[in-house]
Backbone as a printed PyTorch tensor [residue, N CA C, xyz], in Angstrom:
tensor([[[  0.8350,  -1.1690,   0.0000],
         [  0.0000,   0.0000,   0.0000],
         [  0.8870,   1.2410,   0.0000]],

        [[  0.9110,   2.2320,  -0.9990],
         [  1.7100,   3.2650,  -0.9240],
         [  0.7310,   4.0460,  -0.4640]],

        [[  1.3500,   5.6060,   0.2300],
         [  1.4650,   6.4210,   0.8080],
         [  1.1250,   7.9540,   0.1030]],

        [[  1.6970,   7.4150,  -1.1940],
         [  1.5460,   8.4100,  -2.5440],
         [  0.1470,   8.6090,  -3.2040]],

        [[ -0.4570,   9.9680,  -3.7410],
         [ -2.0440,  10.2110,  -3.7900],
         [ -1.7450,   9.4150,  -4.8830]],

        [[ -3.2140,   8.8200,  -5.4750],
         [ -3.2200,   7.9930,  -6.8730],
         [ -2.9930,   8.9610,  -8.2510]],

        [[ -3.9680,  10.2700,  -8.2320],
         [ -4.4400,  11.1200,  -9.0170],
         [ -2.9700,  11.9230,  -9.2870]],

        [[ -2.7170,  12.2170, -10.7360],
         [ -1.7760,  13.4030, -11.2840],
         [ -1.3660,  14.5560, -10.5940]],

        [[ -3.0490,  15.3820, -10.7690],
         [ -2.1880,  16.4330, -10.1760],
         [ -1.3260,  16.6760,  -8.6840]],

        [[ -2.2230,  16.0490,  -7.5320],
         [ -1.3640,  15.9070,  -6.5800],
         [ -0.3460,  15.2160,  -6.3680]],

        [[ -0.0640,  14.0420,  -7.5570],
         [  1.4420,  13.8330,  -7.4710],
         [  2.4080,  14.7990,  -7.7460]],

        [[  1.4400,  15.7150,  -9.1640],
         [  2.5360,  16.6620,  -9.5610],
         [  2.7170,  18.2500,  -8.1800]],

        [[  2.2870,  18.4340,  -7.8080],
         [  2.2290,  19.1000,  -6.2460],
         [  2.6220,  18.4060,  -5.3560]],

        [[  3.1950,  17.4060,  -5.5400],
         [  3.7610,  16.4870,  -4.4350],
         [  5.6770,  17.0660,  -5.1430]],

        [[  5.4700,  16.3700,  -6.4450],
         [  7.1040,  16.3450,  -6.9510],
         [  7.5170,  18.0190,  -6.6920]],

        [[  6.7100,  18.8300,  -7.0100],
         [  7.1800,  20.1580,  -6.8430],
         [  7.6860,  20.4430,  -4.9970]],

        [[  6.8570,  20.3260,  -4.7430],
         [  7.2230,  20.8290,  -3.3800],
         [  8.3100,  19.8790,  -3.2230]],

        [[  8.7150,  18.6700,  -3.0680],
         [  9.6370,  17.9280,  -2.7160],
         [ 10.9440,  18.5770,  -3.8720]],

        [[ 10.9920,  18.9310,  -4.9330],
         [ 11.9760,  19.7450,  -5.2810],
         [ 12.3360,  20.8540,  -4.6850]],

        [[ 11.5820,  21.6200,  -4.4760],
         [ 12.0080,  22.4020,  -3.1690],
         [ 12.5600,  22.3490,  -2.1430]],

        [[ 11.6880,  21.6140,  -1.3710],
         [ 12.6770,  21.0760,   0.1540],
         [ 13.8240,  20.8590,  -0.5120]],

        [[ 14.1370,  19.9110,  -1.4490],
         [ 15.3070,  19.2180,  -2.0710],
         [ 16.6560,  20.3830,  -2.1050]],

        [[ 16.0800,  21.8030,  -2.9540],
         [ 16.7500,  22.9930,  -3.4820],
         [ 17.5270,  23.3090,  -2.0040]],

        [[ 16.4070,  23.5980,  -0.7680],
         [ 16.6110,  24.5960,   0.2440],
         [ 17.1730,  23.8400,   0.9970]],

        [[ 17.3730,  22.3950,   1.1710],
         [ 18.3710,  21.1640,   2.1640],
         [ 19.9830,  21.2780,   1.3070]],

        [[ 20.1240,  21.3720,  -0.0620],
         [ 21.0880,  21.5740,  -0.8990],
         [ 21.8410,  22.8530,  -0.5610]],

        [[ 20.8730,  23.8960,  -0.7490],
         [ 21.2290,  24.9550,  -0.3370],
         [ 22.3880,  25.1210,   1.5740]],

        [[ 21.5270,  24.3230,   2.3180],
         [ 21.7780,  24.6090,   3.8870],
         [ 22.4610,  23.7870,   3.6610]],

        [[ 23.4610,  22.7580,   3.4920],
         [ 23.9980,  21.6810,   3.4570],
         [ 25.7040,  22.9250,   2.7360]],

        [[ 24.9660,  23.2250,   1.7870],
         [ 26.2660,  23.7600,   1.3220],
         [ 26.8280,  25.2400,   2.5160]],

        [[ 26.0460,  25.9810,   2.8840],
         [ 26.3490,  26.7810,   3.6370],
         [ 26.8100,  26.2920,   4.9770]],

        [[ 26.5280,  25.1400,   5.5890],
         [ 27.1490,  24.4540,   6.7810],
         [ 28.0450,  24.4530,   6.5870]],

        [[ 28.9380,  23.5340,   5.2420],
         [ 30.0760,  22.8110,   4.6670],
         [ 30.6090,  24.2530,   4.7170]],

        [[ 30.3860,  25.6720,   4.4570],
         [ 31.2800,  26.4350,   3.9660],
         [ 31.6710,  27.1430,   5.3760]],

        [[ 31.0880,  26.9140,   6.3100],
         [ 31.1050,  27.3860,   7.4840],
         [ 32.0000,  26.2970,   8.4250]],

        [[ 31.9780,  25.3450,   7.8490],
         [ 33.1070,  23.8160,   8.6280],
         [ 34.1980,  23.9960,   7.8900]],

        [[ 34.6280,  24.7580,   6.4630],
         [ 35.9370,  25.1230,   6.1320],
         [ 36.3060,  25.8510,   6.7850]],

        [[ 35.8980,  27.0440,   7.2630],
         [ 36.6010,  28.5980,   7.4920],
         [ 36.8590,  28.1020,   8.9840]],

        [[ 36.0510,  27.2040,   9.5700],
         [ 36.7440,  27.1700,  10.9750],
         [ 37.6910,  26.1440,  10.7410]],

        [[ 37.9260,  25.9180,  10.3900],
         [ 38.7520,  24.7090,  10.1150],
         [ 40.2700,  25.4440,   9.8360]],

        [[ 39.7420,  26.0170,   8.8020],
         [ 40.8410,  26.7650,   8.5710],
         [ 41.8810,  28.3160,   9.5280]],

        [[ 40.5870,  28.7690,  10.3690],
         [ 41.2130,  29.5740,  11.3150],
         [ 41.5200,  28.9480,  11.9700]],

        [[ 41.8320,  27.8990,  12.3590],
         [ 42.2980,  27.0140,  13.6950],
         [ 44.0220,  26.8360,  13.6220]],

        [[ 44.6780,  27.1140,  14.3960],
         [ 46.0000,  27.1940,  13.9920],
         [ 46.5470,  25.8590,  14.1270]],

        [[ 47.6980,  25.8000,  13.3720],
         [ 48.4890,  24.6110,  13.5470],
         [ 49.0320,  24.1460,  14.8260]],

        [[ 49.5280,  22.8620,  15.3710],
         [ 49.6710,  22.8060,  16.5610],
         [ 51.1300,  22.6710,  16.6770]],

        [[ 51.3150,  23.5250,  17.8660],
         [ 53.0000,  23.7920,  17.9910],
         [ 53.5900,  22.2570,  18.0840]],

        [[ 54.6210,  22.1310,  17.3800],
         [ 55.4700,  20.7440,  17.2540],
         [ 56.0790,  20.2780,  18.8380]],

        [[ 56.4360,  19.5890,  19.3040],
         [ 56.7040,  19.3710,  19.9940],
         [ 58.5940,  20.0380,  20.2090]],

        [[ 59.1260,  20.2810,  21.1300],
         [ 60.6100,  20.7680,  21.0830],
         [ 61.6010,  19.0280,  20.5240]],

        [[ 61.5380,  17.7540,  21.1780],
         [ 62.1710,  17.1940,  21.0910],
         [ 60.9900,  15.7210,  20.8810]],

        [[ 61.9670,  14.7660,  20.1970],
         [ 61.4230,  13.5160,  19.9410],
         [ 62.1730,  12.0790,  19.8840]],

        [[ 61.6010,  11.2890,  20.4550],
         [ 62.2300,   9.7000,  20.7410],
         [ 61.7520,   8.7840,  19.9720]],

        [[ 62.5990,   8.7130,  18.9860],
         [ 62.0970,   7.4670,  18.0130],
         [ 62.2100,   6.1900,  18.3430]],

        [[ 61.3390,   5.2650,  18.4860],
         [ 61.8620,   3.7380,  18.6740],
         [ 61.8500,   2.9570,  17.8590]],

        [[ 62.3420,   1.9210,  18.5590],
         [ 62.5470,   0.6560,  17.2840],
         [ 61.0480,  -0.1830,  17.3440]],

        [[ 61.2920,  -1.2530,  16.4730],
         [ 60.0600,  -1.6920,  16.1150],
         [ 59.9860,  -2.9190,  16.5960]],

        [[ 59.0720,  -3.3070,  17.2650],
         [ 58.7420,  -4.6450,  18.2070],
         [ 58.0250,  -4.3860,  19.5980]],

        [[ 58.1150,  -6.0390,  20.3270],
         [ 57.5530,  -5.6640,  21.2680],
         [ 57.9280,  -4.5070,  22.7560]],

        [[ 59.5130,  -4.3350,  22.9250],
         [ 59.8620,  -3.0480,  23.7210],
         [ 59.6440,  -1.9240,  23.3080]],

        [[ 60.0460,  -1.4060,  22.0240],
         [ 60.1140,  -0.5430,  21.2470],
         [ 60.9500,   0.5250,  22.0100]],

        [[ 62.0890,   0.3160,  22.1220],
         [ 62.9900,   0.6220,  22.7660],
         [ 63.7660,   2.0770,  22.1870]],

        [[ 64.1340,   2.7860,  23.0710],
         [ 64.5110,   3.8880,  21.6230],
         [ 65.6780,   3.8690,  20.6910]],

        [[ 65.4660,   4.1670,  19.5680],
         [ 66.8380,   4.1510,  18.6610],
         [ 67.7050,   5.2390,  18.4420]],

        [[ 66.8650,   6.4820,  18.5780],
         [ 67.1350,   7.8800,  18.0980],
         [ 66.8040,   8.7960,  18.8570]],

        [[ 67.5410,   9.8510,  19.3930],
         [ 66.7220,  10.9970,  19.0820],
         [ 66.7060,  12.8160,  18.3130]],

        [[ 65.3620,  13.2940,  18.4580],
         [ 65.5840,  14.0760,  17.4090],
         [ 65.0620,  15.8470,  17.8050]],

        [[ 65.6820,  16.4350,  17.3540],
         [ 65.2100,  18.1710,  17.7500],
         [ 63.2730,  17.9800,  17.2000]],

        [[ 62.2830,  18.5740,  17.7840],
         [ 60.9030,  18.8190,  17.2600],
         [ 60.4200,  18.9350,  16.1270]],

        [[ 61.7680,  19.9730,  15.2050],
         [ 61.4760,  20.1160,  14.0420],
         [ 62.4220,  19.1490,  12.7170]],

        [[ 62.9670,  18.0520,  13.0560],
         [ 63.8570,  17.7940,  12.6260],
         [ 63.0460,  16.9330,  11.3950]],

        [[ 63.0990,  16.5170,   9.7660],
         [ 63.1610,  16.1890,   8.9680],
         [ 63.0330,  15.2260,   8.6340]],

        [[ 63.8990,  14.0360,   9.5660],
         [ 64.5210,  12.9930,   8.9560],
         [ 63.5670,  11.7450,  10.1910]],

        [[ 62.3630,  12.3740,  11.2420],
         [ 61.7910,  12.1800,  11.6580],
         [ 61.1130,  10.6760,  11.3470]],

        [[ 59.8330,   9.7590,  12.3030],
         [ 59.7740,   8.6420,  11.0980],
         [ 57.8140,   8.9500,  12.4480]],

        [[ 57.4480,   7.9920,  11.8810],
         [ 56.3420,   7.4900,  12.5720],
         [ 56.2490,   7.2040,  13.9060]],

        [[ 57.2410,   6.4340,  14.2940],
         [ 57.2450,   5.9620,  15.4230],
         [ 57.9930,   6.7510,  16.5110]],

        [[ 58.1030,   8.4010,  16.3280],
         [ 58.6420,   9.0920,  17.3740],
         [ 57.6950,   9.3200,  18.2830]],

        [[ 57.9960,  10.0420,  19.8640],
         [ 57.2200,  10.1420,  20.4700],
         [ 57.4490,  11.6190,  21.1290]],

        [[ 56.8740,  12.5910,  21.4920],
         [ 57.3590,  13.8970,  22.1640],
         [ 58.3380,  13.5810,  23.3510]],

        [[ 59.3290,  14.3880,  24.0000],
         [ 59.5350,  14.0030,  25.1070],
         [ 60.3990,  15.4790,  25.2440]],

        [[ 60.9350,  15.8980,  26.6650],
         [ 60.8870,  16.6860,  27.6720],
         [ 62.7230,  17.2160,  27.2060]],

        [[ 63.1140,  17.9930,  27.5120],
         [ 65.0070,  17.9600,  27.4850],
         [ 65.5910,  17.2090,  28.1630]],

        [[ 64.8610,  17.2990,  29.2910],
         [ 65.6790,  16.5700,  30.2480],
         [ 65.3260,  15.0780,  30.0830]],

        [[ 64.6780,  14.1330,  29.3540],
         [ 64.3120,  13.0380,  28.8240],
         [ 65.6640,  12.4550,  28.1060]],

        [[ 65.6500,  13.8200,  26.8050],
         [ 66.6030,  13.4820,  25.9810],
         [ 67.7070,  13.3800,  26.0020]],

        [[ 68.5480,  14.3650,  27.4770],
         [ 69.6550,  14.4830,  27.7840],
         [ 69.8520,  12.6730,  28.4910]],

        [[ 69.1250,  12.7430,  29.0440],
         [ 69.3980,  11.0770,  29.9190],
         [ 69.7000,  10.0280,  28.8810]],

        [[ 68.6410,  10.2030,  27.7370],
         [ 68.8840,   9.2000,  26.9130],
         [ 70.2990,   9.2370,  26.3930]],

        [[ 70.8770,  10.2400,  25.8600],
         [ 71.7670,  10.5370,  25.1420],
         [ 72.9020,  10.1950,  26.2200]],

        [[ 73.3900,  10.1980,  27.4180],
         [ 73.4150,   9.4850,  28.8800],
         [ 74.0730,   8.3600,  28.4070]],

        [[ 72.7240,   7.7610,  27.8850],
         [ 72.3940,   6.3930,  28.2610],
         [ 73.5240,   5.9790,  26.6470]],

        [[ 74.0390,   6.4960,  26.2280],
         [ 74.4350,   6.1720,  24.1910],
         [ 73.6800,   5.8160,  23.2250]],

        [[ 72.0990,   6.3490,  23.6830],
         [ 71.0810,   6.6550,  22.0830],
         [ 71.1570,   7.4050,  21.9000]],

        [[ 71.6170,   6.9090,  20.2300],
         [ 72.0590,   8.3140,  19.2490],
         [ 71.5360,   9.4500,  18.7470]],

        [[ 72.3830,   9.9210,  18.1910],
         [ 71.1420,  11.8710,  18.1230],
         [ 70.9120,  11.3870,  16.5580]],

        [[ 70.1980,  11.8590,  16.2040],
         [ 70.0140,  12.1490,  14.6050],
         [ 71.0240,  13.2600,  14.0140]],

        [[ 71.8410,  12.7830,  13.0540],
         [ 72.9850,  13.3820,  12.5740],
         [ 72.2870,  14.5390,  11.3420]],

        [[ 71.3890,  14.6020,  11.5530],
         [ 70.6620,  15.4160,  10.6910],
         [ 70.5760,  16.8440,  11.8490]],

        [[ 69.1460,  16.7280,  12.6920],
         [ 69.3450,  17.8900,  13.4650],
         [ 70.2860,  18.3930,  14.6170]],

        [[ 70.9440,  16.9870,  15.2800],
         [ 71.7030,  17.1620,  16.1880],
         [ 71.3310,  17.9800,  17.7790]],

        [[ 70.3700,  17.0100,  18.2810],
         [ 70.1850,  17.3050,  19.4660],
         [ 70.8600,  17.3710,  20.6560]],

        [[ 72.2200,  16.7520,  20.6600],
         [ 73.0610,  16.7410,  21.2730],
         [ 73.6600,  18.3220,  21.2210]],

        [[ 73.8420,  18.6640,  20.5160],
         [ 74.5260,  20.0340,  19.9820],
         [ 73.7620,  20.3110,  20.3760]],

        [[ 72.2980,  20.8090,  20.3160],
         [ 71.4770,  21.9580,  20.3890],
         [ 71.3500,  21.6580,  22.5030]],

        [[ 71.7080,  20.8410,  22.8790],
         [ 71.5900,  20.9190,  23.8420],
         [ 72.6120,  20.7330,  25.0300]],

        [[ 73.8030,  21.0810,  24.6020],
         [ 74.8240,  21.3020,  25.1650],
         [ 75.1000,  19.7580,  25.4600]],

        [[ 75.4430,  18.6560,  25.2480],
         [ 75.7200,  17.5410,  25.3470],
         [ 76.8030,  17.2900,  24.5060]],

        [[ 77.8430,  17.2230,  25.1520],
         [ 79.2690,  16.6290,  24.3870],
         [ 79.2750,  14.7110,  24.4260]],

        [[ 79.5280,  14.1850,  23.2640],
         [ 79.6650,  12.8050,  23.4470],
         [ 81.0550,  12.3280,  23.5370]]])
């Protein structure tokens, strides 16, 4: 059993108005979307972290590296960490990244 009148014309007063709604949901749909860019876009980037601990891959994941915040040569598996983190590690003989050289930037002679 449909829901829909049998007779023409009120189908055709049915399709019209439902083009409408259709127009003015199209319409609000696009003005949301343009309003979820611009905030999107004023939202600032998020400050990098100063320093990072890369580990190795397995079950310790132990660290291999580490690296200045902004450094390049960076991978997936870094993690933020503190100066005084990195100085210990570096301590400990995990290596700096010969790229940014966190050791240098942080007064650490090896």
């Amino acid at each position: 059993m449909s829901v829909l009148p049998p007779d023409l014309p009120r189908l055709r007063t049915l399709a019209t108005y439902l083009r409408g709604e259709l127009s003015r949901t199209e319409q609000a749909l696009a003005t949301a979307e343009k309003r979820e860019a611009t905030t999107t876009r004023q939202q600032p980037a998020p400050e990098p972290p100063a320093w990072l601990i890369e580990r190795g891959i397995g079950v310790g994941r132990l660290p291999v590296r580490v690296h200045a915040g902004d450094c390049w040569d960076t991978r997936s598996r870094c993690a933020p960490a503190g100066a005084d983190q990195i100085r210990a590690l570096l301590a400990q003989g995990i290596p700096a990244c010969p790229h940014c050289r966190p050791d240098t930037a942080l007064g650490v002679l090896e």
